[in-house]
N, CA, C and O atoms as a Tinker XYZ file with bonds, in Angstrom:
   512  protein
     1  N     52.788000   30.900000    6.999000    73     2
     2  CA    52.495000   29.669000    7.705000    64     1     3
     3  C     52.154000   29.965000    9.158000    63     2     4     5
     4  O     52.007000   31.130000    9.528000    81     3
     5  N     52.008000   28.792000   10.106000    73     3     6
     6  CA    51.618000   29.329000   11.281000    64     5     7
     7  C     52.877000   29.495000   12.094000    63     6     8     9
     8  O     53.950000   28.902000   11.981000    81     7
     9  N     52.479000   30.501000   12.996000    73     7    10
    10  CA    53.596000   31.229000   13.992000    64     9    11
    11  C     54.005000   30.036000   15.110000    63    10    12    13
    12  O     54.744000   30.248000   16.071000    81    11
    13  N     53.492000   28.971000   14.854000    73    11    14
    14  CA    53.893000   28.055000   16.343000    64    13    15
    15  C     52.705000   26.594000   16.956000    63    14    16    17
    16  O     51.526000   26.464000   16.628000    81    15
    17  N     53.269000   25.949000   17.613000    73    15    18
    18  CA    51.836000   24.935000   18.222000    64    17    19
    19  C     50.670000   25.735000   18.338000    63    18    20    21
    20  O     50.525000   26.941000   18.537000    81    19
    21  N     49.599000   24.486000   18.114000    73    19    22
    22  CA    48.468000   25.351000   18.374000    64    21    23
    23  C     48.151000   25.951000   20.046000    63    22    24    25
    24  O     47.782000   27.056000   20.442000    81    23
    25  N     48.414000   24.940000   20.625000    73    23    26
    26  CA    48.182000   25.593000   22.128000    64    25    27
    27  C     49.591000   26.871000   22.509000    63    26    28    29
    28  O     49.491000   27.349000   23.639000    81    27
    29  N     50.517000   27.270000   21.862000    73    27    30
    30  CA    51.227000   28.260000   21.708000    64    29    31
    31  C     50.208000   29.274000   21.198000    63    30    32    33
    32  O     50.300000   30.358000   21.773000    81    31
    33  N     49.233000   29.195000   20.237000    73    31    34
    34  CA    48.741000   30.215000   19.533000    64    33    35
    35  C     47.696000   30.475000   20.555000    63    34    36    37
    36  O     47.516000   31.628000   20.947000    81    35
    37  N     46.911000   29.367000   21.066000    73    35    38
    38  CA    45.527000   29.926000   21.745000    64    37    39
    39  C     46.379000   30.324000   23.251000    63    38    40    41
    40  O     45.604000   30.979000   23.947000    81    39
    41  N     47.447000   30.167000   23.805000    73    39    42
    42  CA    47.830000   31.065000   24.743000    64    41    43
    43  C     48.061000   32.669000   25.098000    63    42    44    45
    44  O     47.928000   33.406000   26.075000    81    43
    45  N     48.630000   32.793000   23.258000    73    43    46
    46  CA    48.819000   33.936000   23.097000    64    45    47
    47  C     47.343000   34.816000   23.003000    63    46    48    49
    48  O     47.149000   35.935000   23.478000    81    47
    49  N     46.393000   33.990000   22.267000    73    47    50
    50  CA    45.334000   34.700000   22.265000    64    49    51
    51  C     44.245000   34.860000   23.580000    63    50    52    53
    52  O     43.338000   35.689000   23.656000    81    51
    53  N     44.629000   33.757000   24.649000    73    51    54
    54  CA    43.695000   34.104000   25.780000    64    53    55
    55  C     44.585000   34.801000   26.801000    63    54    56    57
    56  O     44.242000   34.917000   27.978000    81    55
    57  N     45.534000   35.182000   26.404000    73    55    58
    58  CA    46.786000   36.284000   27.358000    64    57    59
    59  C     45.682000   37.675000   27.039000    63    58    60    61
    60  O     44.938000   37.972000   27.973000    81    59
    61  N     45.607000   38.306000   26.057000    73    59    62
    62  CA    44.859000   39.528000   25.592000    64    61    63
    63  C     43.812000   39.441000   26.116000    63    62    64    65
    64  O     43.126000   38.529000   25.657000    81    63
    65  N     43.058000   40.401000   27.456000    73    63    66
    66  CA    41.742000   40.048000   28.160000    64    65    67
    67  C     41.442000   41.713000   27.687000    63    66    68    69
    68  O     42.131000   42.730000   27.620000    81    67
    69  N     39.943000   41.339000   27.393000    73    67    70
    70  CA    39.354000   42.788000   27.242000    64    69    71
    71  C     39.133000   43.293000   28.797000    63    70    72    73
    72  O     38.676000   42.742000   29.798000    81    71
    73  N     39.675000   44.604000   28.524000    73    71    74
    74  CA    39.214000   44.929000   30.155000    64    73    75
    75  C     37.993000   46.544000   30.449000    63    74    76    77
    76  O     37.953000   47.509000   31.212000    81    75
    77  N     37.376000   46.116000   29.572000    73    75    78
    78  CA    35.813000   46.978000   28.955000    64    77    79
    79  C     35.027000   46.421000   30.111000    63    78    80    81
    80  O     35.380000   45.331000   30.562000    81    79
    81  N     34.006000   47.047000   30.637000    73    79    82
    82  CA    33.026000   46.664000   31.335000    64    81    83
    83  C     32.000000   46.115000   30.580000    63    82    84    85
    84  O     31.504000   47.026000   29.917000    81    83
    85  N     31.449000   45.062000   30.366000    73    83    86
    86  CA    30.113000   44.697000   29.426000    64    85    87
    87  C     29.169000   43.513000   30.832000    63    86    88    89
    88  O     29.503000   43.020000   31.910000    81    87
    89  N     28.339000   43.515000   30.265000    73    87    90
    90  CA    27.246000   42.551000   30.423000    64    89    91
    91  C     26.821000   41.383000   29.464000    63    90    92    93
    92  O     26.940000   41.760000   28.298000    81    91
    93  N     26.404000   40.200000   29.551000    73    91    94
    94  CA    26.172000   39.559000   28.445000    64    93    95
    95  C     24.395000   38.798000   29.515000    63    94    96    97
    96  O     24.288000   38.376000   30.666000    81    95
    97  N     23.373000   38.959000   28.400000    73    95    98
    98  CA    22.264000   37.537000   28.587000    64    97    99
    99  C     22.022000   36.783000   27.545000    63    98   100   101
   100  O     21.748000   36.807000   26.346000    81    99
   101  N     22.232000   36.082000   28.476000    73    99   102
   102  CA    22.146000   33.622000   27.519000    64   101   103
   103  C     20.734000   34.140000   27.356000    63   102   104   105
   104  O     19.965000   34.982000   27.819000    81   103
   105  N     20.811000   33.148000   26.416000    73   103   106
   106  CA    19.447000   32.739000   25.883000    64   105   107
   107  C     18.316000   33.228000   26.382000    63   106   108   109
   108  O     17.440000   32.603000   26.980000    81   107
   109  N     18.363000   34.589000   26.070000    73   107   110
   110  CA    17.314000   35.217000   25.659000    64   109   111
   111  C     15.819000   34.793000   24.614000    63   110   112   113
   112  O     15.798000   34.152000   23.563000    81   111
   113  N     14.761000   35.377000   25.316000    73   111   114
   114  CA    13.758000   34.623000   24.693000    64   113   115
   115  C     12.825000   35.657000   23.198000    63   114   116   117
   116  O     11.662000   35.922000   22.893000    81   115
   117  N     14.228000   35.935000   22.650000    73   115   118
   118  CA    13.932000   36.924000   21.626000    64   117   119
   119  C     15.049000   36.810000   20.424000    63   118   120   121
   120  O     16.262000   36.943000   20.583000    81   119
   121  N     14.379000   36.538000   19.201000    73   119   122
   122  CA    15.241000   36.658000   17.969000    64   121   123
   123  C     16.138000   37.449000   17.901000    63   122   124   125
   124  O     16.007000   38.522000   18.489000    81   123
   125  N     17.463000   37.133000   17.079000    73   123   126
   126  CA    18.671000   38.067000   16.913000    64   125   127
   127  C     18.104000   39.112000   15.880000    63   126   128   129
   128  O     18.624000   40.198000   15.624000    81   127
   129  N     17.183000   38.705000   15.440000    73   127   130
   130  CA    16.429000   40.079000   14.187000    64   129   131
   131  C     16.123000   41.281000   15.191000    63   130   132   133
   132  O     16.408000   42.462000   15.392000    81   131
   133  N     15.209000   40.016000   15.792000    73   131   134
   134  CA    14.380000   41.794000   16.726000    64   133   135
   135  C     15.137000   41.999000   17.569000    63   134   136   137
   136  O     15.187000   43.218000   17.406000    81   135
   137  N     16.159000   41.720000   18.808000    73   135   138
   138  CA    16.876000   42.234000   19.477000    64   137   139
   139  C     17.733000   42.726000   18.285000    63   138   140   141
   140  O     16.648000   42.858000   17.719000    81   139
   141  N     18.586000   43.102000   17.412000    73   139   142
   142  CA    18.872000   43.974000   17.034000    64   141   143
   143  C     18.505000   45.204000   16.345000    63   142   144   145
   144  O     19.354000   45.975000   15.899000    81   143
   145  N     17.196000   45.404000   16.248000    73   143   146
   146  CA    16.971000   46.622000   16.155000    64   145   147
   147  C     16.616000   47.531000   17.026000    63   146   148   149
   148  O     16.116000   48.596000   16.663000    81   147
   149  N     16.845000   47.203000   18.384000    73   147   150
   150  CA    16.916000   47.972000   19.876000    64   149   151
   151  C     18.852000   48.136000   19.674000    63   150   152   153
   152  O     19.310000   49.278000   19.677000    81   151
   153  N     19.561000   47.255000   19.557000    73   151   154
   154  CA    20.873000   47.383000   19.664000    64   153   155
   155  C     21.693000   48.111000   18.722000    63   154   156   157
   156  O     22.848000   48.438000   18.992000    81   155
   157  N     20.918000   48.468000   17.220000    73   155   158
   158  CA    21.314000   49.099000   16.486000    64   157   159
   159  C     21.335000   50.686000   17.332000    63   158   160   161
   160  O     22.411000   51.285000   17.329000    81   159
   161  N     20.352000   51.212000   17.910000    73   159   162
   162  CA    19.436000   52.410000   17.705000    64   161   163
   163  C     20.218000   53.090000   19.131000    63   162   164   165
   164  O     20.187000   54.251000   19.540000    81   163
   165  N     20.838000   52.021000   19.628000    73   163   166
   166  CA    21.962000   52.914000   21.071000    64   165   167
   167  C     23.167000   51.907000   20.961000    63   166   168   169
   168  O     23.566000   51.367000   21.993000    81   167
   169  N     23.825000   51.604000   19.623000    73   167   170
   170  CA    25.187000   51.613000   19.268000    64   169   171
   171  C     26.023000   52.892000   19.318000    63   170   172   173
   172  O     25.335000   53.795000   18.843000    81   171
   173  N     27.150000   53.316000   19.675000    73   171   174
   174  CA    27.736000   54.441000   19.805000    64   173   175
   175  C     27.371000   55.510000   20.749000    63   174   176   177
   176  O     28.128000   56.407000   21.120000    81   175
   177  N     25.948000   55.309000   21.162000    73   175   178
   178  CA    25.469000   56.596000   22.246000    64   177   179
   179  C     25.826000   56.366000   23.446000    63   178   180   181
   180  O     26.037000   55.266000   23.955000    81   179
   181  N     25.942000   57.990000   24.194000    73   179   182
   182  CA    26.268000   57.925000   25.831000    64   181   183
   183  C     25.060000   57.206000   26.541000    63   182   184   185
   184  O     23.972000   56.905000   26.052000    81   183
   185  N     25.512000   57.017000   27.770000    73   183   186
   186  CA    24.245000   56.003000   28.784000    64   185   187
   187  C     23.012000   56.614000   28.909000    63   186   188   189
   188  O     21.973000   56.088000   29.309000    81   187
   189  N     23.206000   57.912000   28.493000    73   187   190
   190  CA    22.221000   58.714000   29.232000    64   189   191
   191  C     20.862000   58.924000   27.653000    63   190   192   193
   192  O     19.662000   59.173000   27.767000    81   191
   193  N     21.495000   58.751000   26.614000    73   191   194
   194  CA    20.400000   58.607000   25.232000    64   193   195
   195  C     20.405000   57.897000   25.372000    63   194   196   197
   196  O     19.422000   57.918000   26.113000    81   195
   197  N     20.919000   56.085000   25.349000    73   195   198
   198  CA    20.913000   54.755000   25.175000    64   197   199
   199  C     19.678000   54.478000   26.312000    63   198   200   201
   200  O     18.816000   53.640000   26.046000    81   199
   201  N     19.648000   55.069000   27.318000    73   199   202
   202  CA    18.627000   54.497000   28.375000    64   201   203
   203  C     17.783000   55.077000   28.039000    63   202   204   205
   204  O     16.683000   54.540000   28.163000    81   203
   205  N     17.841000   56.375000   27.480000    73   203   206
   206  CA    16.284000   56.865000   26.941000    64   205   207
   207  C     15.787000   55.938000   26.278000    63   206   208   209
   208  O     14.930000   55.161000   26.698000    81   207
   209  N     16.151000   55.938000   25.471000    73   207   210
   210  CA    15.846000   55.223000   24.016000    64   209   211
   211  C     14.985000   53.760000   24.073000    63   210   212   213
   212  O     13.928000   53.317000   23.624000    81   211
   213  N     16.069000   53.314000   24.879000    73   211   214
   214  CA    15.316000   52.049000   25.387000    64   213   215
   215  C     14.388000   52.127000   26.554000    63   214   216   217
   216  O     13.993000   50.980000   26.766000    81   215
   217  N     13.865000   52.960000   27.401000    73   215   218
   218  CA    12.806000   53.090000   28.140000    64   217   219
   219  C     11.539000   53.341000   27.178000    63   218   220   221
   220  O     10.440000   52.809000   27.340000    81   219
   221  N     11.826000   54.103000   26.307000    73   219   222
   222  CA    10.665000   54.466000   25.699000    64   221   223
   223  C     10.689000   54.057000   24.302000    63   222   224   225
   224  O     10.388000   54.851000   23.410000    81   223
   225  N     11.048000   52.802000   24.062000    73   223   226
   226  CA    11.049000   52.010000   22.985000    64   225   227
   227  C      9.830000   50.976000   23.314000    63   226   228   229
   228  O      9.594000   50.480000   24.416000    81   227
   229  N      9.149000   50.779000   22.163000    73   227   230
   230  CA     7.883000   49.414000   22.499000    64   229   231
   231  C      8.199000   48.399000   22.356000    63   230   232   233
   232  O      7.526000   47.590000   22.995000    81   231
   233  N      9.417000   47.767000   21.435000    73   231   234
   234  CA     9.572000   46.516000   21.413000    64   233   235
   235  C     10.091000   45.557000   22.981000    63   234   236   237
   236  O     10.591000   45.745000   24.090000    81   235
   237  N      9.723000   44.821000   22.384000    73   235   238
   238  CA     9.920000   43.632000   23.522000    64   237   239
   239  C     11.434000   43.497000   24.029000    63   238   240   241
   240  O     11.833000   43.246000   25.167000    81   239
   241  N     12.022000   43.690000   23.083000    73   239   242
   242  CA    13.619000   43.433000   23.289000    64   241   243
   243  C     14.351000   44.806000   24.435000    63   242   244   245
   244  O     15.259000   44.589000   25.238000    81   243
   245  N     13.855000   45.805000   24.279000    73   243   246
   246  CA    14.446000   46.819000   24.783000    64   245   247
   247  C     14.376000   46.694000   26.402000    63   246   248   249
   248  O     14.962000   47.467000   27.161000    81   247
   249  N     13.749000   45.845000   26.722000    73   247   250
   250  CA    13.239000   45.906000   28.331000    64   249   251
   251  C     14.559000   45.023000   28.541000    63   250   252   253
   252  O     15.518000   45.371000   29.229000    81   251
   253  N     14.451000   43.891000   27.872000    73   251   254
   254  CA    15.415000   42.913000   28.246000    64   253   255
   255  C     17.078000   43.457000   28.002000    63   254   256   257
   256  O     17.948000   42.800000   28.574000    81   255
   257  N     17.527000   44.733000   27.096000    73   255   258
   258  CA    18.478000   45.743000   26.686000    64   257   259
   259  C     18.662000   46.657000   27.650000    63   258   260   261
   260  O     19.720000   47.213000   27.940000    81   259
   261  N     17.630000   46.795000   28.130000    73   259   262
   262  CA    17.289000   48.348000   29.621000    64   261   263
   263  C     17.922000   47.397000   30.283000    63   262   264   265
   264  O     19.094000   47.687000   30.046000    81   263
   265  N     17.943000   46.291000   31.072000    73   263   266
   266  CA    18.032000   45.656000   32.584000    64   265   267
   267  C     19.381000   45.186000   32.308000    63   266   268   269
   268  O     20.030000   44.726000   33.248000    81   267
   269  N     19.966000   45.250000   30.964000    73   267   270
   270  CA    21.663000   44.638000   30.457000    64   269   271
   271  C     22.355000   46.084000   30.733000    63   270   272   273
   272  O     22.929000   46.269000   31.807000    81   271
   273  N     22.300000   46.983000   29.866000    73   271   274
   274  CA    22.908000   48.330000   29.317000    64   273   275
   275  C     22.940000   48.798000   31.380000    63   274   276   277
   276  O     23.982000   49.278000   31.826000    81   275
   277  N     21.853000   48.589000   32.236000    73   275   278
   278  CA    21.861000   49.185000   33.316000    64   277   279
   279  C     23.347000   47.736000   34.120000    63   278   280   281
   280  O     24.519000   47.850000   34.480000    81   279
   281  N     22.859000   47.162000   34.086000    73   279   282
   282  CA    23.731000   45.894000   34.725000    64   281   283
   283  C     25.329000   46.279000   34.445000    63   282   284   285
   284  O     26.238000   46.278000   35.275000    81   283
   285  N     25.409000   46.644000   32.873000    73   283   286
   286  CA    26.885000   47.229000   32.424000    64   285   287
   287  C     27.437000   48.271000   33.026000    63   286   288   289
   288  O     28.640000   48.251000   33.282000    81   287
   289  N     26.557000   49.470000   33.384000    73   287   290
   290  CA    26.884000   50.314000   34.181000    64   289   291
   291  C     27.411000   50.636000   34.947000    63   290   292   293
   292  O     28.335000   51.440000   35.069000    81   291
   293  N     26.488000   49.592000   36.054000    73   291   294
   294  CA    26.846000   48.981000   37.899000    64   293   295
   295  C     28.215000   47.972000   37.847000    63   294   296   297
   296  O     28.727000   47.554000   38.886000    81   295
   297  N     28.661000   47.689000   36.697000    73   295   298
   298  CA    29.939000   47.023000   36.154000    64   297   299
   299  C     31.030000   47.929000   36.594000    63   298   300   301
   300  O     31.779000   47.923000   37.571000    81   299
   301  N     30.867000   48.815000   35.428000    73   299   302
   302  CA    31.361000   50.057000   34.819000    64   301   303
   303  C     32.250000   50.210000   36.238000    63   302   304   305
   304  O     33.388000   49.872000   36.561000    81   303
   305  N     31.096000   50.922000   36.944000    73   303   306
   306  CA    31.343000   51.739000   38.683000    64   305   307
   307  C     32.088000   50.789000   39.553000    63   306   308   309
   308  O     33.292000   50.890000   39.786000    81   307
   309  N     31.215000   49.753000   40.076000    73   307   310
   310  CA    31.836000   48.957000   40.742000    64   309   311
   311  C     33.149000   48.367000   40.889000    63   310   312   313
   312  O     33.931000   48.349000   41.840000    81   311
   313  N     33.210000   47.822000   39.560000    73   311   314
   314  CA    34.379000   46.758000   39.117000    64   313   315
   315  C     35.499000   47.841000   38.510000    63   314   316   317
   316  O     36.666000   47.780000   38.899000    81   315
   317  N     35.110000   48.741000   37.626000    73   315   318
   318  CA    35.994000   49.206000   37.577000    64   317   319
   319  C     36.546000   50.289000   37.972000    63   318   320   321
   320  O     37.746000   50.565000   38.002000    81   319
   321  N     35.649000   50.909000   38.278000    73   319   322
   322  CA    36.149000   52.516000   39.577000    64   321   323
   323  C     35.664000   53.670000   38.161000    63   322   324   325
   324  O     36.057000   54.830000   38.280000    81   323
   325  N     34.948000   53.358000   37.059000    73   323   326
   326  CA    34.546000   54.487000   35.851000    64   325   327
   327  C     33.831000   55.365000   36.431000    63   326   328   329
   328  O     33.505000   55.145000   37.597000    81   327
   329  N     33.367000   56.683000   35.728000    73   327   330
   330  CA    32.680000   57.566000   36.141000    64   329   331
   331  C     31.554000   57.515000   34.909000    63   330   332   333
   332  O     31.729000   57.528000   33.691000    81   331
   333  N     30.272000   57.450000   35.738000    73   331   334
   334  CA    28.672000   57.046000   34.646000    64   333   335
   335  C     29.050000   58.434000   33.403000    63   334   336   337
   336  O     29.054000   58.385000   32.173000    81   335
   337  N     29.299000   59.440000   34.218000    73   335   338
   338  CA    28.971000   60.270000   32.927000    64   337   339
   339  C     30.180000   60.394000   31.305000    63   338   340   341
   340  O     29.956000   61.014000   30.265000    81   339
   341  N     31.510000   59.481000   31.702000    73   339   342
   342  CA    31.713000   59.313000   30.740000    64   341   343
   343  C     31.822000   58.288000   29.932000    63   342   344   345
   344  O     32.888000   58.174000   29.328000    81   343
   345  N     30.746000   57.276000   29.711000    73   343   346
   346  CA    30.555000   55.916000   29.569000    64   345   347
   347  C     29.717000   56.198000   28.304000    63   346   348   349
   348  O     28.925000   57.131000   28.175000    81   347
   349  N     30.033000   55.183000   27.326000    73   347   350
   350  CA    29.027000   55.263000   25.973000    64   349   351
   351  C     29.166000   53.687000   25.496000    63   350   352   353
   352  O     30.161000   53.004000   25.737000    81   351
   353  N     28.548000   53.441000   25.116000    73   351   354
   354  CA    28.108000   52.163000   24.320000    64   353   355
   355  C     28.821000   51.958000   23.388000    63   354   356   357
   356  O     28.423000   52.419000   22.318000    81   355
   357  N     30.191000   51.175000   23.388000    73   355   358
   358  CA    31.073000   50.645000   22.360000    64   357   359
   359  C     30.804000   50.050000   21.753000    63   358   360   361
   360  O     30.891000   50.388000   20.572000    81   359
   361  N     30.303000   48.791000   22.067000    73   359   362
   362  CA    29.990000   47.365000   21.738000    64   361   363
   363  C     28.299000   47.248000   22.043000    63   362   364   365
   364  O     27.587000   47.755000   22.910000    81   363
   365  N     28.015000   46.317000   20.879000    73   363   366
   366  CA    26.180000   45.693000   21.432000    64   365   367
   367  C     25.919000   45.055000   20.557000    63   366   368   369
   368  O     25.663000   45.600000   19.483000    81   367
   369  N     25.889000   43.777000   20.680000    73   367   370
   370  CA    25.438000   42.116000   19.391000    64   369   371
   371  C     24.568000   41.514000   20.565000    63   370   372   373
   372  O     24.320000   41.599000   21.768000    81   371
   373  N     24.149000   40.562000   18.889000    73   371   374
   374  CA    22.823000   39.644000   19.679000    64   373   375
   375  C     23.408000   38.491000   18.807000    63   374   376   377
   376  O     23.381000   38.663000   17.589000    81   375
   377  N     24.005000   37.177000   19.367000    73   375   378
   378  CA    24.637000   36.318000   18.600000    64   377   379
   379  C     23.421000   35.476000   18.542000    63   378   380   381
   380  O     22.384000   36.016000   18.927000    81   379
   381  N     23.359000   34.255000   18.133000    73   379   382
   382  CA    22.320000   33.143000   17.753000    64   381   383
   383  C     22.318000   32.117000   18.823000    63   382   384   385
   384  O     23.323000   31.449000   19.064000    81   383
   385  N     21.378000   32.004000   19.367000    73   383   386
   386  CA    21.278000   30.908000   20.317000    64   385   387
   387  C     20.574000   29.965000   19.836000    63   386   388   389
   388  O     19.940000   30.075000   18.787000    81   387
   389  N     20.615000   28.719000   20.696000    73   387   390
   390  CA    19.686000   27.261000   20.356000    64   389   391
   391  C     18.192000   28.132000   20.013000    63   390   392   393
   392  O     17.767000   29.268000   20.226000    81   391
   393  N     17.600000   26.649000   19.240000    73   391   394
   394  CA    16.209000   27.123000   18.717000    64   393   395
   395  C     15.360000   25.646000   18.936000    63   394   396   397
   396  O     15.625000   24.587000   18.368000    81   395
   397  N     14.250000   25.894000   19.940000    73   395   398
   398  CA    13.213000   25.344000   20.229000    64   397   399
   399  C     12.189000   25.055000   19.644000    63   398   400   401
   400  O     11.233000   25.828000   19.582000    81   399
   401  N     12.219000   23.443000   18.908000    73   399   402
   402  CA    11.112000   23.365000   17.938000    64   401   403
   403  C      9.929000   22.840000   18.848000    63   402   404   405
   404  O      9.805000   22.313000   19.953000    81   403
   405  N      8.937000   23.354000   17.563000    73   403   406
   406  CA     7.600000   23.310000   18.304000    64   405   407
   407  C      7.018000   22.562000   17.332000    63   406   408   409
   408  O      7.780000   22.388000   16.381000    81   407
   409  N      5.685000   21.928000   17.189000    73   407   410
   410  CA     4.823000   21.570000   16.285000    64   409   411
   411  C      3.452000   22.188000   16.719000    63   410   412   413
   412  O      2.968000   22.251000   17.849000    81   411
   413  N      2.813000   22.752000   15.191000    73   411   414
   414  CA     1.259000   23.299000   14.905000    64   413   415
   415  C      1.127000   22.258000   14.102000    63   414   416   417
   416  O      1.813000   21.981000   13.118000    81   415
   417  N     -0.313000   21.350000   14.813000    73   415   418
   418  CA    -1.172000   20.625000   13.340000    64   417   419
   419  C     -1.558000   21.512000   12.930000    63   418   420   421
   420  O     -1.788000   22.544000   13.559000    81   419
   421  N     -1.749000   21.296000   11.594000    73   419   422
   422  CA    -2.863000   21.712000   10.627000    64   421   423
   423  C     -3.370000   20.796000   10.073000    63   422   424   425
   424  O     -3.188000   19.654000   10.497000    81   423
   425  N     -4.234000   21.075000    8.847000    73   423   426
   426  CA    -5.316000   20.576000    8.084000    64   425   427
   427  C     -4.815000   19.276000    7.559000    63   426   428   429
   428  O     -3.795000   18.870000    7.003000    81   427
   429  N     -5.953000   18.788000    7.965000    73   427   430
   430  CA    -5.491000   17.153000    6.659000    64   429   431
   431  C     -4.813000   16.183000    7.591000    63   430   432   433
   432  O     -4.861000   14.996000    7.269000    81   431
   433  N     -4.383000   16.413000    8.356000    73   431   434
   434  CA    -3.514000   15.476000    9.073000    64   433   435
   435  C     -1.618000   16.085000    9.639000    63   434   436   437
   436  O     -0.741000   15.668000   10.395000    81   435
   437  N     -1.788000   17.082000    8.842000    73   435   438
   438  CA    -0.288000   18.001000    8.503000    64   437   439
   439  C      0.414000   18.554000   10.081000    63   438   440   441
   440  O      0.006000   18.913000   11.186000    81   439
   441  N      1.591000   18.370000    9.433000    73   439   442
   442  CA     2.066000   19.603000   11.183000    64   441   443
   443  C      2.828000   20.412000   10.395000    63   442   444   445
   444  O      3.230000   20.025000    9.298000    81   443
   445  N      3.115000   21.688000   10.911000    73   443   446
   446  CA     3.527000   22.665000   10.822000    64   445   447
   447  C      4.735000   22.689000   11.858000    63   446   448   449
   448  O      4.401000   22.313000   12.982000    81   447
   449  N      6.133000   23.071000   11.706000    73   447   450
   450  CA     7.412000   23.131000   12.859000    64   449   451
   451  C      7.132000   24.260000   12.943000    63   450   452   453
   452  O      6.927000   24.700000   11.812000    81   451
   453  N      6.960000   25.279000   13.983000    73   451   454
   454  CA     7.077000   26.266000   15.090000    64   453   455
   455  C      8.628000   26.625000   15.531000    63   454   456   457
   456  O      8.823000   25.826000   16.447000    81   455
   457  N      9.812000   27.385000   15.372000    73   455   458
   458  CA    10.812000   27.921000   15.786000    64   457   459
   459  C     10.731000   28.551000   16.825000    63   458   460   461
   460  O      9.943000   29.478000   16.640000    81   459
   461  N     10.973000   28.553000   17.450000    73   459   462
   462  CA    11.272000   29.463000   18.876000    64   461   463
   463  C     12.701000   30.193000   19.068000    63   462   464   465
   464  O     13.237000   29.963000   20.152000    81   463
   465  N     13.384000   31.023000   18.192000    73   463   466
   466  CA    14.465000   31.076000   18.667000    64   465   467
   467  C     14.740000   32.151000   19.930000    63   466   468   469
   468  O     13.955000   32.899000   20.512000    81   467
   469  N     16.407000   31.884000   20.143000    73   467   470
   470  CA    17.237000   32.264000   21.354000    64   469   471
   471  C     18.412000   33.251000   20.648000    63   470   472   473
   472  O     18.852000   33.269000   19.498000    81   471
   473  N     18.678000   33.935000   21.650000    73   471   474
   474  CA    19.802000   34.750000   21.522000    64   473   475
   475  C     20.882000   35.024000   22.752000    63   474   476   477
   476  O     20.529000   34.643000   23.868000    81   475
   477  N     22.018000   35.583000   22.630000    73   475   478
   478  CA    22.644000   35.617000   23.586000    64   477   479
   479  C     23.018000   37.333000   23.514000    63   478   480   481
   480  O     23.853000   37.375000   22.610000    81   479
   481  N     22.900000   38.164000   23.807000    73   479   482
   482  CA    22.731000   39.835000   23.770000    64   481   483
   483  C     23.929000   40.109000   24.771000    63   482   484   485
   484  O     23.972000   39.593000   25.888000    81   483
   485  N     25.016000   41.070000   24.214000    73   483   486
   486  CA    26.448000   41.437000   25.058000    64   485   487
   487  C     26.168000   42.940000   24.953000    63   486   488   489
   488  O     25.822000   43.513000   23.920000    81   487
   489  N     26.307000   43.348000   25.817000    73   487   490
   490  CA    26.692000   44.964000   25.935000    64   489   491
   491  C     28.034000   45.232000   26.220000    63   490   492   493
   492  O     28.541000   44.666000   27.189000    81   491
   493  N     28.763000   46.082000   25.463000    73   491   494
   494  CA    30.294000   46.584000   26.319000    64   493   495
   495  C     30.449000   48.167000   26.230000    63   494   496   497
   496  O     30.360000   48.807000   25.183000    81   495
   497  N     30.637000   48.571000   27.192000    73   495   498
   498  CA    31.002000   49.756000   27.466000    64   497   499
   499  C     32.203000   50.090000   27.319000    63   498   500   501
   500  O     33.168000   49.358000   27.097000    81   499
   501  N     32.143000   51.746000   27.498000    73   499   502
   502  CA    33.893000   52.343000   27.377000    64   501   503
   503  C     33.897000   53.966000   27.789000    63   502   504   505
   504  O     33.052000   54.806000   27.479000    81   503
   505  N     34.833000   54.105000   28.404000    73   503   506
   506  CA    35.102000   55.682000   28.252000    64   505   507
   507  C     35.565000   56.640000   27.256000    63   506   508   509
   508  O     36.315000   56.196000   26.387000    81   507
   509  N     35.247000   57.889000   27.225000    73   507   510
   510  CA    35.380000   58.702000   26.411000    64   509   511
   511  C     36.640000   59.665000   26.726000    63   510   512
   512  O     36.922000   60.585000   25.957000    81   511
């Protein structure tokens, strides 16, 4: 059964703060499909392959992954006093954001709905 009130339970659970350096961007103007296959490809790697990877990646998503994964970094250092060279990519999701409908006429009189979706892309870092 449950351990207690509910605001007993969500206390206990917002007591536990991750204290990882990450980055997160809102609504991003890129599908959770295609931003994750930049986020798959520097899951687990140090900063120093992960930034390759994504510099010299073509998709669209990786630019917007380069300017996060770097942002996490300047986290990393700043906020938490880490050292760059032992930092690797723990964490990296692209959750689902709102989706912007559009309309295409077509033929006959017809419309077509247009999706636009959004994502919200987290990076978290960690030491080794």
């Amino acid at each position: 059964m449950a351990r207690g009130h509910r605001s007993q339970i969500k206390r206990e659970r917002n007591a536990v703060k991750d204290t990882r350096p990450s980055a997160k961007l809102s609504y991003a103007r890129v599908s959770v499909q295609k931003a994750c296959f930049v986020l798959d490809a520097i899951r687990g790697k140090d900063i120093e392959t992960a930034l390759a990877i994504v510099t010299y990646n073509p998709r669209y998503a990786s630019s917007l992954v380069k300017k996060l994964l770097e942002s996490a970094i300047a986290n990393a250092e700043n906020n938490n006093g880490m050292k760059r060279e032992n930092l690797y990519v723990a964490e990296c999701y692209a959750n689902k954001g709102p989706t912007m409908k559009r309309i295409r006429p077509r033929a006959q009189g017809r419309a077509y709905r247009i999706e636009k979706r959004m994502s919200h892309i987290t990076v978290v870092l960690d030491e080794k």
